[in-house]
C-alpha positions in Angstrom: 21.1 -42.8 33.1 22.2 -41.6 36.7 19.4 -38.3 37.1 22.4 -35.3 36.5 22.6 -36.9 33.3 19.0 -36.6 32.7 18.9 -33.2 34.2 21.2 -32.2 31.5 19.6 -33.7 28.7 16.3 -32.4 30.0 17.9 -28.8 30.1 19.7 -28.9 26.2 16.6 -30.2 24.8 14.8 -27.3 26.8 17.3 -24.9 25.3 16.6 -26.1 21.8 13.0 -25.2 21.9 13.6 -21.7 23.7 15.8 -20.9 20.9 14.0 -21.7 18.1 10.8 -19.9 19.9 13.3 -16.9 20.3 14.0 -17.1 16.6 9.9 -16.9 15.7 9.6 -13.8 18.2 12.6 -12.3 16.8 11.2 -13.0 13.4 7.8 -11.6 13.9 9.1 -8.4 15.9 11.3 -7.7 12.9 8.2 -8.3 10.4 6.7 -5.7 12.4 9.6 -3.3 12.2 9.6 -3.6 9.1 6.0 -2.1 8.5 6.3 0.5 11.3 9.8 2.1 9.5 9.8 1.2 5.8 6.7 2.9 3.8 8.5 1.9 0.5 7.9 -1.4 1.2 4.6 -1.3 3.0 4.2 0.8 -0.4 5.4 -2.2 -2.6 4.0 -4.9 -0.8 0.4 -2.8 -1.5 1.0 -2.2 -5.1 1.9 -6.3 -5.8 -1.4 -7.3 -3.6 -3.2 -4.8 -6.0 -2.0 -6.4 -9.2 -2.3 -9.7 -7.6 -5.8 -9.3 -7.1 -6.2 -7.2 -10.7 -5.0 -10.6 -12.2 -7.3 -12.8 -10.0 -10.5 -11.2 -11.0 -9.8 -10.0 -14.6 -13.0 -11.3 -15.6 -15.0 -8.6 -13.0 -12.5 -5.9 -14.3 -12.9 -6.3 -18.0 -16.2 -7.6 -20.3 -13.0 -8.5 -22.8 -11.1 -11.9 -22.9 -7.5 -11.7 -23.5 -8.2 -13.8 -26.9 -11.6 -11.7 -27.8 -10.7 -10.1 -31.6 -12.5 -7.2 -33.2 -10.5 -6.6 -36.6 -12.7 -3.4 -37.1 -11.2 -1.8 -34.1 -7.9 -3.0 -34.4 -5.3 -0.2 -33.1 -7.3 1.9 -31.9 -6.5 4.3 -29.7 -6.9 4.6 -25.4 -11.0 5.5 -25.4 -14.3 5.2 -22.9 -14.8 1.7 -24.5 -11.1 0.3 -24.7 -8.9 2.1 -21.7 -5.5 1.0 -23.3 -6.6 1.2 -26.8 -6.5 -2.0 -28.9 -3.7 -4.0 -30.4 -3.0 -5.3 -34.2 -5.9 -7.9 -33.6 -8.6 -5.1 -32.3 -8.0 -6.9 -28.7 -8.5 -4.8 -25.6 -5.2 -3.7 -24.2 -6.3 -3.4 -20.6 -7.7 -7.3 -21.1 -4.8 -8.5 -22.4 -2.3 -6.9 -19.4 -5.0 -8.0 -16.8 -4.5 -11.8 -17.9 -1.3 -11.0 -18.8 -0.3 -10.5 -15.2 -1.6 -13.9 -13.9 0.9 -15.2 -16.3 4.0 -12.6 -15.3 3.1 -13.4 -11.9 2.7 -17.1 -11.8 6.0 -17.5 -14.1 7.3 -15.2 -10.8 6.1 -16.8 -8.1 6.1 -20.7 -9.4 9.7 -21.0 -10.7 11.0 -18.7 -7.9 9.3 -20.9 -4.8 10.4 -24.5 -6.8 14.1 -23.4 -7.0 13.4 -21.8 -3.2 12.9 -25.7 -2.0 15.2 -27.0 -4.8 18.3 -25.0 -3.5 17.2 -25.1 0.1 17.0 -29.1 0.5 20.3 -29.2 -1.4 22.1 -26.5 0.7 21.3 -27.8 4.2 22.7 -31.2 2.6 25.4 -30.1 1.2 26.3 -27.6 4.5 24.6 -31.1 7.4 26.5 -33.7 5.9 29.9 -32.7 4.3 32.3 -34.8 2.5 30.8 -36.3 -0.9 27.7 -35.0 -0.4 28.8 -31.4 -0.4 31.2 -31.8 -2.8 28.7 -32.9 -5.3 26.0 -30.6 -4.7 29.2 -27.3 -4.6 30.2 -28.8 -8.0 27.1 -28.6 -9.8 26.1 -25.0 -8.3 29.6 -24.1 -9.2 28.9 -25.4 -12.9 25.4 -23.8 -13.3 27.0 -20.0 -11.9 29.4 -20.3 -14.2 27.6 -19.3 -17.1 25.5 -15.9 -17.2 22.0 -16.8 -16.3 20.4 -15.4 -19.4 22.8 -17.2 -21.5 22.0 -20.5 -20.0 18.2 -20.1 -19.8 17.8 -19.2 -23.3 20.5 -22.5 -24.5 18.1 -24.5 -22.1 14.7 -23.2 -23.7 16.3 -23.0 -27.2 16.3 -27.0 -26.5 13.1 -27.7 -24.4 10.9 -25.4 -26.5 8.5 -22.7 -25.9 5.7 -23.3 -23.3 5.0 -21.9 -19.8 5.7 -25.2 -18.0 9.4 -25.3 -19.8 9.5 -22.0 -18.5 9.1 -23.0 -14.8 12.0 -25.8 -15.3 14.7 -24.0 -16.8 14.0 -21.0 -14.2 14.1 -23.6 -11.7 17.4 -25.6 -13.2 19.2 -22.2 -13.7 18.0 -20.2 -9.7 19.0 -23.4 -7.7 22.4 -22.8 -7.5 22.5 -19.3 -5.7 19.7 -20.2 -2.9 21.9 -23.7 -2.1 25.3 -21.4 -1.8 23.4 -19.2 1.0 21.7 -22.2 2.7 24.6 -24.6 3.0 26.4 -21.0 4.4 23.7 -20.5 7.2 24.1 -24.3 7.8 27.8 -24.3 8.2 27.3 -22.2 11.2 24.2 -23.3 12.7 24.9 -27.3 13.0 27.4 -26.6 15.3 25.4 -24.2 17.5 24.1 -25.0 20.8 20.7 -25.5 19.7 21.8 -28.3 17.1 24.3 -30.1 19.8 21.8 -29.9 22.2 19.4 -32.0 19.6 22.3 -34.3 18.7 23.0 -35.1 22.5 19.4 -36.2 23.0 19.6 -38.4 20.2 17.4 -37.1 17.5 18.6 -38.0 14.4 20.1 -35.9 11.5 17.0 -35.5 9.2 15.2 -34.0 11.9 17.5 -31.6 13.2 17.9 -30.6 9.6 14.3 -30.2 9.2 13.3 -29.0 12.9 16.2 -26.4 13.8 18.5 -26.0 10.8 15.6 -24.6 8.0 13.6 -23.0 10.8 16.5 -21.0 11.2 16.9 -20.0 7.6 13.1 -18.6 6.8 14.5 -15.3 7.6 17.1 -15.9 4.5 14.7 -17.8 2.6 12.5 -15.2 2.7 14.7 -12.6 1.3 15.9 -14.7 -1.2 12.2 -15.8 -2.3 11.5 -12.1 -2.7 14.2 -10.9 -5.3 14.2 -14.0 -7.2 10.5 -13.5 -8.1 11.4 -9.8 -10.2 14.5 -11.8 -11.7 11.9 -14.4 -12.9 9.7 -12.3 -13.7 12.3 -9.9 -16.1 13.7 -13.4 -17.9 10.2 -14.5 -18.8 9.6 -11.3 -20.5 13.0 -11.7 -22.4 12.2 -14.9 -23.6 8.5 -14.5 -24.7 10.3 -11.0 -26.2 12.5 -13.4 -27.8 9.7 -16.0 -29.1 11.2 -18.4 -26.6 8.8 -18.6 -23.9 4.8 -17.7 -23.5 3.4 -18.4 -27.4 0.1 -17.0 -28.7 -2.4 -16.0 -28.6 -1.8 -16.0 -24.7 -0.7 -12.8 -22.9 2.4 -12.2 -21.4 3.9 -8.6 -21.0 6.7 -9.8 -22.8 5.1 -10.9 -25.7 2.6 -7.8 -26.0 6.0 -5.7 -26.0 7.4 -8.2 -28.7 4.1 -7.6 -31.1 3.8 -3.8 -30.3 7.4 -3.1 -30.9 6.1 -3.3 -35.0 3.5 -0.1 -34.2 6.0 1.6 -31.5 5.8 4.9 -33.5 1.7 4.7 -34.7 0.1 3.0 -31.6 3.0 3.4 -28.6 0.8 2.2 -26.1 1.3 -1.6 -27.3 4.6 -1.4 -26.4 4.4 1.6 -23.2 1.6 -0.4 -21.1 3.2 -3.5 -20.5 6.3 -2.2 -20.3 5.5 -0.1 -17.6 3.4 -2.8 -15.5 6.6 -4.8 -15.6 8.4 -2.3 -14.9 6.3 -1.2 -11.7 6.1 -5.0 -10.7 10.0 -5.3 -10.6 10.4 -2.4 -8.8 8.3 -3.5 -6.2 9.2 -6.8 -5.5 12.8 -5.3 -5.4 12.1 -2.4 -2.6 10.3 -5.1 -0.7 12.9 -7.5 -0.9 15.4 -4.8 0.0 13.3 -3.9 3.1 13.0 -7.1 4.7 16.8 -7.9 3.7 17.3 -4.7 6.7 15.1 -6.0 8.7 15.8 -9.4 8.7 19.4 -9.5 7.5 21.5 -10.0 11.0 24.2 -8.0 9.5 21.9 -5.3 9.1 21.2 -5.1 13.2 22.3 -2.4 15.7 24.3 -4.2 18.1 
């Protein structure tokens, strides 16, 4: 190779790393932003470490177990001894929504972060390599948007059954779809950037530019995405365990403890008012996060 070539080569693959180094500074500067100008989501991203860690050490928090019955004080009311009162089965409240939460939250998380790498592998595909490939992977995401989420997940449970880990696959098998749609967008306009040529030119092969400069490039997305599909998972799983399709007893799930209080709304509300406000106090949360880094991270959402 005569030595301008080399030169040149030496220079794009240079270029390569300083951008994607730019993108991690820009990325962590933003991040920072972030907490210096929007309390609401410093606020939020406080409140969701709280319950995290509630959920973590429930056994610290509570001498109760989430299955622990005591049919002589069943419904009884918020005291010294039971916080949150009891439910039908004399079974503390505050126990129940503590363990309750490592369910809500794992069901969040779990299902959220599989259709995350799910819908991210398939979107840079689909976006990389073009042709059949992408028109495969557009079809089926095209299929699954096509009919209303809830609608689908319930069909899809109403056939797997009941059961957390049926819960994390049809979450996952209904989520995909959206994160692909963004990914394979970003994608579209990044493999022809300089970065990505500059790769290509220097020979390194498609898999790795995919994996190396293309998804690097995405985090920012991914990120945003991650957060506001966790509250969406989050809200389904307490439909469906409302429903009697998802979380069965005697394990806790906010949605189930609504389901069983609704029956003593008017003589013990608190089996119904507790859960329902922790989920809706997680949602809320996990929303003004997301929303915050979505304007900080978001390039539409920069000052030029």
């Amino acid at each position: 190779m005569p030595l301008s070539g080399r030169k040149k080569t030496d220079a794009l693959a240079s270029l390569a790393l300083q951008s994607q180094l730019g993108e991690e500074i820009r990325f962590r500067d933003r991040l920072r932003r972030l907490a210096r100008e929007n309390k609401t989501a410093v606020v939020s991203a406080a409140l969701i470490l709280v319950m995290a860690l509630a959920a973590v050490f429930a056994p610290l928090l509570t001498p109760y177990g989430e299955k622990d019955m005591d049919l002589l004080n069943r419904l009884s009311p918020p005291s010294a001894a039971h916080l949150l009162g009891t439910d039908e089965g004399g079974r503390d409240v505050l126990a129940r929504l503590l363990y309750g939460a490592r369910i809500s939250l794992l069901v969040g998380v779990v299902p959220a972060l599989l259709s995350l790498l799910l819908g991210a592998l398939l979107g840079v595909i689909a976006g990389y390599r073009g042709g059949w490939a992408d028109a495969l992977i557009m079809r089926a995401a095209d299929i699954t948007l096509a009919f209303p989420s809830m609608l689908l997940t319930m069909v899809v449970m109403y056939a797997l059954g009941g059961g957390i880990g049926n819960v994390f696959l049809t979450l996952t098998l209904v989520n995909w779809a959206n994160v692909a749609r963004v990914v394979r967008a970003q994608t579209l306009q990044l493999k022809n950037s300089e970065f990505a040529e500059s790769a290509r030119i220097t020979g390194v092969p498609s898999r790795v530019i995919m994996r190396r400069h293309i998804l690097p490039n995405c985090l920012p997305t991914l990120l945003v995405l991650f957060t506001l599909n966790i509250p969406a998972s989050i809200l389904t799983e307490s439909s469906l365990s409302f429903l009697g399709l998802g979380v069965q007893p005697p394990y806790a799930s906010w949605g189930l403890m609504i389901n069983t209080g609704r029956q003593y709304l008017f003589n013990a509300p608190w089996l119904c008012f507790v859960p329902g406000a922790a989920i809706m106090l997680i949602v809320l949360a996990f929303n003004f996060l997301g929303n915050g880094l979505m304007d900080v991270l978001d390039p539409r959402q920069q000052k030029s």
